[in-house]
BAFI-3210 file (N, C-alpha, C; in Angstrom, 3 decimals, decimal comma, padded with zeros to 6 digits):
// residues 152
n [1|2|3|4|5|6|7|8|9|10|11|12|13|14|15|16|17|18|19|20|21|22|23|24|25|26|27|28|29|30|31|32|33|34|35|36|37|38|39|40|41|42|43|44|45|46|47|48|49|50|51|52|53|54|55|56|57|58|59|60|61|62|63|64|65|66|67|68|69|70|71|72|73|74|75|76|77|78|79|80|81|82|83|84|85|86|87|88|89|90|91|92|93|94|95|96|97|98|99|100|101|102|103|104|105|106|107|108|109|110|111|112|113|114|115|116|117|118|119|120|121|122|123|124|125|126|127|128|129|130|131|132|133|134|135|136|137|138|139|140|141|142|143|144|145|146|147|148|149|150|151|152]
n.u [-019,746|-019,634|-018,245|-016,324|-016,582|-017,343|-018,243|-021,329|-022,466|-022,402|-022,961|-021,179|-017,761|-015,903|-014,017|-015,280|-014,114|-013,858|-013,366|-011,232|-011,281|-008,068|-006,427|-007,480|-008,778|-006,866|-006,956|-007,627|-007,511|-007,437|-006,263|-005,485|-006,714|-006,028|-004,123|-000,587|003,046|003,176|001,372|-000,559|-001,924|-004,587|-004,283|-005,204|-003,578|-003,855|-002,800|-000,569|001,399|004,929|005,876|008,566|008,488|009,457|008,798|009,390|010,796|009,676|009,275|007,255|005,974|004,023|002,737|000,085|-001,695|-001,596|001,081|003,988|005,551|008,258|010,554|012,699|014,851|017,078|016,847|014,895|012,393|010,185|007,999|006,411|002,963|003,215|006,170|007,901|008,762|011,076|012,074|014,263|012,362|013,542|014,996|014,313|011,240|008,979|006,012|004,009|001,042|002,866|002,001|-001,311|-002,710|-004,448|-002,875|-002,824|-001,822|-000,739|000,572|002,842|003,787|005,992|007,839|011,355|012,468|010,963|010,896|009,450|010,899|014,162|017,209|017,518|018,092|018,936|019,106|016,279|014,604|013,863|011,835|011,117|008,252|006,878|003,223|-000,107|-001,402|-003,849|-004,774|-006,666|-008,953|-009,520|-011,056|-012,438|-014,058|-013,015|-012,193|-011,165|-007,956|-008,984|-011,430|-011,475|-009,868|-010,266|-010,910|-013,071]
n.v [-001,934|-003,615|-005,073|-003,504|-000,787|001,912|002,335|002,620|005,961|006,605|008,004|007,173|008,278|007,328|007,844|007,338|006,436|006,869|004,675|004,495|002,825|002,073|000,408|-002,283|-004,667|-003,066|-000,871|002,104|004,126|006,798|008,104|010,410|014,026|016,452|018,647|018,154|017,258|015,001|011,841|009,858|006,377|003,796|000,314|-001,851|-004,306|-006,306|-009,021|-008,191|-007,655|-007,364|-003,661|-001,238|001,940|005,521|007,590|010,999|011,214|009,870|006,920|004,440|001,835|-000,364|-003,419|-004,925|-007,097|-010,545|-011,294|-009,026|-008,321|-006,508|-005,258|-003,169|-001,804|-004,441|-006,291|-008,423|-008,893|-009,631|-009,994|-009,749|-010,040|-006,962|-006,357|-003,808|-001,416|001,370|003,527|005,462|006,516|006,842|005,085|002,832|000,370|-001,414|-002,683|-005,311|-007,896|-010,903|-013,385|-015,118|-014,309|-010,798|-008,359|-006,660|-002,806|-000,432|002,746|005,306|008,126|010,753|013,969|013,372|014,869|015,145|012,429|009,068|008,201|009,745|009,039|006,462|006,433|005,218|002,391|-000,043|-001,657|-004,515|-004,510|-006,101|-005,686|-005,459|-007,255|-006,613|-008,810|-010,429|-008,816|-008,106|-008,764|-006,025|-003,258|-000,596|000,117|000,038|-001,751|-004,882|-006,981|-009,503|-008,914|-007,457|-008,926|-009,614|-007,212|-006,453]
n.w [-008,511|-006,438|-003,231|-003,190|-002,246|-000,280|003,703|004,339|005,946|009,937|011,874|013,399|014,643|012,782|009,790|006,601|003,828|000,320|-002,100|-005,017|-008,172|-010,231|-012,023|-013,471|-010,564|-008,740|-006,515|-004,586|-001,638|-000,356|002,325|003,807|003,835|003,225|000,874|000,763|001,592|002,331|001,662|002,153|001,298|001,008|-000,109|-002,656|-004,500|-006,994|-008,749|-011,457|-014,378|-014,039|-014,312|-014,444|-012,654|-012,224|-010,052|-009,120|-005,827|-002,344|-001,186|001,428|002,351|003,847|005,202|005,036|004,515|003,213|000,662|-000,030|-003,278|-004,055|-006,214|-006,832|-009,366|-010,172|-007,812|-006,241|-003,672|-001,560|000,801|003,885|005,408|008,040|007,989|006,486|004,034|002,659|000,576|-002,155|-004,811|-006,855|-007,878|-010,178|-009,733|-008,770|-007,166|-006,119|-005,457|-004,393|-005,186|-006,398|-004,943|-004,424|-002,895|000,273|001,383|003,405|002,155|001,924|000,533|-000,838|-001,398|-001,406|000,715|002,509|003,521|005,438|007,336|007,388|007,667|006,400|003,296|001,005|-000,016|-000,829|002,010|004,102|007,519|010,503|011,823|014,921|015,413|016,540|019,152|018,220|016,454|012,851|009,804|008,364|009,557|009,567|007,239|004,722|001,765|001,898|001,055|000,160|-000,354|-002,756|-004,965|-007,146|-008,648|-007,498]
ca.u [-018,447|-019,887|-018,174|-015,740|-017,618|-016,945|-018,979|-022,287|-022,381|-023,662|-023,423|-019,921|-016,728|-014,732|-013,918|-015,039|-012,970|-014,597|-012,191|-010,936|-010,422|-007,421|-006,451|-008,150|-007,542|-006,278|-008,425|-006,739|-007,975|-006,489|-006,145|-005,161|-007,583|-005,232|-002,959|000,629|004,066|003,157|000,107|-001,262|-002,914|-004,574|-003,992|-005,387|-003,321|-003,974|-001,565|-000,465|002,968|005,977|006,296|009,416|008,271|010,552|008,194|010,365|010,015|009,882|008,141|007,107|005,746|003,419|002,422|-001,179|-001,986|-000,498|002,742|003,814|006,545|008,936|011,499|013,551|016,014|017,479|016,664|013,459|012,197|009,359|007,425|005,368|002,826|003,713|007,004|008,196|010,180|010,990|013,330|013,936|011,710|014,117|015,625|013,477|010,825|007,598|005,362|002,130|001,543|004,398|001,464|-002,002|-003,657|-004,156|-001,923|-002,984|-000,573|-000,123|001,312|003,229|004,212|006,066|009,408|012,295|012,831|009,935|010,500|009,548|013,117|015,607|018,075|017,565|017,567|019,566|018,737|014,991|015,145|012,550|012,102|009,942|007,713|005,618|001,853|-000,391|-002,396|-006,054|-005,186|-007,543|-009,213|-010,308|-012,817|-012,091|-015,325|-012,039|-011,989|-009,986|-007,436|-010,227|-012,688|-011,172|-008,750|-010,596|-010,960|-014,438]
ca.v [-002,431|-004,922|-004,811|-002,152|000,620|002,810|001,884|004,302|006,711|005,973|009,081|007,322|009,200|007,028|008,360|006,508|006,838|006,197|003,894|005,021|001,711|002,247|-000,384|-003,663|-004,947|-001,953|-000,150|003,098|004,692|008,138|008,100|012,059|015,008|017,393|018,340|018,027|016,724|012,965|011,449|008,425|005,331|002,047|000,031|-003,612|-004,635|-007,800|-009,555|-007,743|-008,241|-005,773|-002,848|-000,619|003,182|006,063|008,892|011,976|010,953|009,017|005,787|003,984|000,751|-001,311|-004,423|-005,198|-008,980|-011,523|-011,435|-008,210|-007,927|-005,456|-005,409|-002,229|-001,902|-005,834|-006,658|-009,129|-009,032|-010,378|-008,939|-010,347|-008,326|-006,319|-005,775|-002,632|-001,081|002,553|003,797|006,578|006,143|007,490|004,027|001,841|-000,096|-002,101|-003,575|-005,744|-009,088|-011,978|-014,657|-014,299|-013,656|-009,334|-007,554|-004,883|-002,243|001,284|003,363|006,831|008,758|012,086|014,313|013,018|015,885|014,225|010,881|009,688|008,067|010,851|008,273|005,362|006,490|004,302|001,156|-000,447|-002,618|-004,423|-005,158|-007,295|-004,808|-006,263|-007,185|-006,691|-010,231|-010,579|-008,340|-009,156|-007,714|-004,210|-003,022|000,386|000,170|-000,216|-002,948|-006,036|-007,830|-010,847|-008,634|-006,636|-009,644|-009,478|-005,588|-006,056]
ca.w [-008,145|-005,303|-001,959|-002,967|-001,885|001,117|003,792|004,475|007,255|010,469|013,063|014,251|014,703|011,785|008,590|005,718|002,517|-000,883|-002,985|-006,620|-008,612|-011,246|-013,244|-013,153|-009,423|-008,114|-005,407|-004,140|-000,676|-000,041|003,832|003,937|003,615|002,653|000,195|001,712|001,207|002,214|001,151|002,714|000,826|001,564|-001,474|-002,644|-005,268|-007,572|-009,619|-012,754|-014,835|-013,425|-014,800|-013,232|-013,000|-011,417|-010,054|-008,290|-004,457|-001,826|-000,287|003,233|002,724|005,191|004,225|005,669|004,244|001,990|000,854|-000,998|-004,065|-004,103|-007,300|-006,626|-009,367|-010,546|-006,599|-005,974|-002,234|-000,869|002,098|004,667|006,609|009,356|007,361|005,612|003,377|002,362|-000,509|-002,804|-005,889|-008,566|-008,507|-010,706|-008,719|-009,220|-006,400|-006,255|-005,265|-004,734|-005,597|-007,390|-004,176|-003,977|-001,377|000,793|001,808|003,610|001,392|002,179|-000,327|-000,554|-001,651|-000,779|001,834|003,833|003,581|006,986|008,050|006,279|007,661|005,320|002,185|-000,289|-000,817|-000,086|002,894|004,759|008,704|010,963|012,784|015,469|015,056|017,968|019,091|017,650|014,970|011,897|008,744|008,066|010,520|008,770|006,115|003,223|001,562|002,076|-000,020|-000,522|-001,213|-004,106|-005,776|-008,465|-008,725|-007,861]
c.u [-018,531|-019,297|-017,142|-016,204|-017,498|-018,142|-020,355|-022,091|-023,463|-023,558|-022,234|-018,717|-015,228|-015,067|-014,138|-014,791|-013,752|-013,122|-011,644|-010,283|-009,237|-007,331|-007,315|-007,550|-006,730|-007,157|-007,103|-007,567|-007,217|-007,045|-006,130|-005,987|-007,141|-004,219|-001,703|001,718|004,146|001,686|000,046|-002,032|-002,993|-004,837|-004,057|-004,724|-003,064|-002,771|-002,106|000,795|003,706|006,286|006,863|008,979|009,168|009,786|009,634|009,852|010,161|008,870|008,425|006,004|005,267|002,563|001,174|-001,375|-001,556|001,007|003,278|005,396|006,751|010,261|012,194|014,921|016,068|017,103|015,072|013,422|010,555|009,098|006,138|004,429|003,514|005,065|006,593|009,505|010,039|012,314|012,722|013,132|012,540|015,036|014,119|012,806|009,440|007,008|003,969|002,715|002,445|003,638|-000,027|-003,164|-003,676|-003,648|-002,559|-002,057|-001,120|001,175|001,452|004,067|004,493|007,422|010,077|012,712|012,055|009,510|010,745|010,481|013,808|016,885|018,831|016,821|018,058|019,201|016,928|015,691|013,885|012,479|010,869|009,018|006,140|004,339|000,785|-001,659|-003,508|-005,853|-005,633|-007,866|-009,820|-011,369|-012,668|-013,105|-014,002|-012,232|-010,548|-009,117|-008,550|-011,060|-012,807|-009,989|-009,080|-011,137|-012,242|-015,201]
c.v [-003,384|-004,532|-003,974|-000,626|000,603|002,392|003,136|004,598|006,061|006,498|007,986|008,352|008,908|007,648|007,054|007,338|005,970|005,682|004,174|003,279|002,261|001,845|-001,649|-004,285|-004,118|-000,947|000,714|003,715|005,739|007,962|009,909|012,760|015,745|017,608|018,788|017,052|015,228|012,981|010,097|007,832|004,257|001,715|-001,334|-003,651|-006,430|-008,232|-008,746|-008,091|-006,758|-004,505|-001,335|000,757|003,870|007,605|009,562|011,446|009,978|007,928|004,683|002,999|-000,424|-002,409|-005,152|-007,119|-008,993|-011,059|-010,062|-008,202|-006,945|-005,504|-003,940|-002,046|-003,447|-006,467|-007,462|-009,188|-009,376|-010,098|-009,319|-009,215|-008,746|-006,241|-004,403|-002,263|000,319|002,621|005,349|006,115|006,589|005,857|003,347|000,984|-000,595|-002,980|-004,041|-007,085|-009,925|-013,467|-014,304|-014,202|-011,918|-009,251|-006,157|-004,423|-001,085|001,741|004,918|007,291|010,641|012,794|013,696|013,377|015,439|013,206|010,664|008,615|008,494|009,839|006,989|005,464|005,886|003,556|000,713|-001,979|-003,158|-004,852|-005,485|-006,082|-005,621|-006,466|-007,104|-007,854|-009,674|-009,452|-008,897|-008,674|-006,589|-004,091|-001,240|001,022|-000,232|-001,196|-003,827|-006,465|-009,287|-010,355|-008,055|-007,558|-009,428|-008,901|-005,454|-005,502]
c.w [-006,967|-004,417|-001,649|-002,906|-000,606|002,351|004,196|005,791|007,694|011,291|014,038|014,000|013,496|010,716|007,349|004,405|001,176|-001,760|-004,131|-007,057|-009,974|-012,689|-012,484|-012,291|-008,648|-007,805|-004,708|-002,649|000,102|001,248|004,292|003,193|002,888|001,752|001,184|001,242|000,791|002,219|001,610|001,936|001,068|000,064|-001,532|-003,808|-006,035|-008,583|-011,613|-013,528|-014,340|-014,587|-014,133|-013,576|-011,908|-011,182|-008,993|-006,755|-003,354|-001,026|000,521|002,670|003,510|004,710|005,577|005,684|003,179|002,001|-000,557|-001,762|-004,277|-005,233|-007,409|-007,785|-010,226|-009,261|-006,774|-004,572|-001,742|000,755|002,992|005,464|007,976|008,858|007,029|005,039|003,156|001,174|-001,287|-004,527|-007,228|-008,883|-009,142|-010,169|-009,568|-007,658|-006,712|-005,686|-005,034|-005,127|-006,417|-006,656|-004,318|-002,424|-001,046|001,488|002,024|002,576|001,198|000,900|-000,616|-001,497|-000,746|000,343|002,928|004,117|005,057|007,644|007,258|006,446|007,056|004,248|000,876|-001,167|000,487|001,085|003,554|006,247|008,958|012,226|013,564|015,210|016,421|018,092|019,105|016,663|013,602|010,636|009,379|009,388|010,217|007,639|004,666|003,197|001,640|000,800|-000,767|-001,017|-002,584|-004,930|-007,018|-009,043|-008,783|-006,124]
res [x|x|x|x|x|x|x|x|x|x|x|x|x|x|x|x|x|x|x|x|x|x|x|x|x|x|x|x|x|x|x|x|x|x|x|x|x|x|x|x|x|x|x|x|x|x|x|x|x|x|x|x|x|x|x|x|x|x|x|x|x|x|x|x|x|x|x|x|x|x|x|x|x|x|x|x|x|x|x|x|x|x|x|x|x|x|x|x|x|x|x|x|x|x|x|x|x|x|x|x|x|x|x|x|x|x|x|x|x|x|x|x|x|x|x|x|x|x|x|x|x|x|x|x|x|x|x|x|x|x|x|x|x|x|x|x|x|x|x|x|x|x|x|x|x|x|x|x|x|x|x|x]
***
């Protein structure tokens, strides 16, 4: 699978995370050890065609690099990093890409009961959440959005 592969141990204190590819272009990186309500993933996703799915639940949204599509519903939104969005997943939804670069994204996922703002739960929304200067790629061993575009 070339440079999607975890990176090897080296007697530091980071965690490296072995990748699960899905579908073609889609690199999954479970962030969380444990099983538990919310589940953490880093997620490269490449351009595929939309298709709206409605799991029970809820999801938190962090948009790493490029520009990520969000179709919620009849709604189209468009998501820069350092954005986010959160919503309840029983509305109809599809994300990946907004061009035919791959998008990487944090991605929380949980019941509804522990979605992590109980306060905005309606409609998906997205805000401008600061970035901190000289932030850059991965230094994480995960792979990047460039390195996995083309689920390799």
């Amino acid at each position: 699978m070339g440079v999607c592969r975890a990176a090897p141990a080296t007697g530091d204190p980071r965690v490296h995370r072995t990748p699960h590819s899905r579908e073609r272009g889609i690199v999954l990186v479970p962030l969380t050890r444990y099983p538990g309500p919310v589940q953490v993933f880093k997620q490269v996703l490449a351009h595929r065609e939309p298709k709206l799915v409605t799991p029970s639940g809820y999801a938190w949204l962090f948009v790493l690099a490029v520009e990520l599509r969000l179709v919620p519903g009849t709604n189209d939104t468009a998501l820069r990093p350092g954005e986010v969005a959160e919503f309840a997943t029983s509305t109809p939804h599809w994300f990946g890409p907004a061009h035919a670069e791959a998008v990487e994204i944090l991605h929380l996922f949980g019941p509804t009961a522990t979605s992590p703002s109980t306060a905005r739960t309606q409609a998906p929304r997205a805000r401008q959440v600061p970035r901190s200067a000289g932030s850059s790629a991965s230094h994480d061993g995960v792979p990047t959005a460039s390195a996995c575009a083309e689920g390799g």
